[in-house]
N, C-alpha and C positions, 0 to 999 in steps of 0.2 A: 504494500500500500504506500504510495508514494506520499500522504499525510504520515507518516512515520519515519520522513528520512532522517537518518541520524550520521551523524561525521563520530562515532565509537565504534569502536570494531567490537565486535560483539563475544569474539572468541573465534568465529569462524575466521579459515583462512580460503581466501582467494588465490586461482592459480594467477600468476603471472603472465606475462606475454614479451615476445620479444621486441613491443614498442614501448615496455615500459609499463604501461598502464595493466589494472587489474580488474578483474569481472566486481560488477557491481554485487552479488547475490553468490552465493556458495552455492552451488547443485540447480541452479536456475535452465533451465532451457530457452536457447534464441527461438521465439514464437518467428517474429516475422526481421530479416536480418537487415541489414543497413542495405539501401542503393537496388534493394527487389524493384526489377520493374514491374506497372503495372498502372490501368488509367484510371483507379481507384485515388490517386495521389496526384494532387495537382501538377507538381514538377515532372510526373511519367514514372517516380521512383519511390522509394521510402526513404524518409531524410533520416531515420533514428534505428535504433534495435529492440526489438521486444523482449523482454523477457517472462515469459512464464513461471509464474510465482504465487504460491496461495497469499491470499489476503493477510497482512500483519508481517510478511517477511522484512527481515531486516533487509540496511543496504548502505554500502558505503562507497564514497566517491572513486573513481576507475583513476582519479589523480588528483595531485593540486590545485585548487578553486574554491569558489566560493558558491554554496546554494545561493537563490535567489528566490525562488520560488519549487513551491512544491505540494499536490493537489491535481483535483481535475483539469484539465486541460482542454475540455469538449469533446472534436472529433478525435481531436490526439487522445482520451483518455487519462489515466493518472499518471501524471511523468513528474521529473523532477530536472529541473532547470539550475 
């Protein structure tokens, strides 16, 4: 639930990647992945990643930043900016 974002790591550990940054969610599955095309998406593409996650999962930032926001988002759903 993106109303729950937290910058604590909870105990779970994220795997790493070779650009550095790390999965938002421990055991999450990519629903729908960055850059899917498709005309459902005004740009022809998906701008974001989905992850598939029950309700209440934690989540913590893939890198250095700042939330700014975090919540419904309308047709984007609950995201976290």
């Amino acid at each position: 639930d993106a109303g729950k974002a937290s910058s604590s790591d909870s105990g779970s550990q994220s795997t790493g990647t070779t650009s550095g940054y790390t999965s938002p969610v421990a055991g999450g599955t990519v629903g729908t992945p960055y850059h899917q095309s498709g005309s459902m998406w005004s740009s022809g593409y998906h701008t974001g990643t989905d992850f598939v996650v029950p309700t209440g999962t934690s989540l913590k930032a893939v890198g250095a930043g700042t939330v700014v926001s975090a919540g419904w988002g309308g047709a984007y759903g609950n995201q976290v900016v």
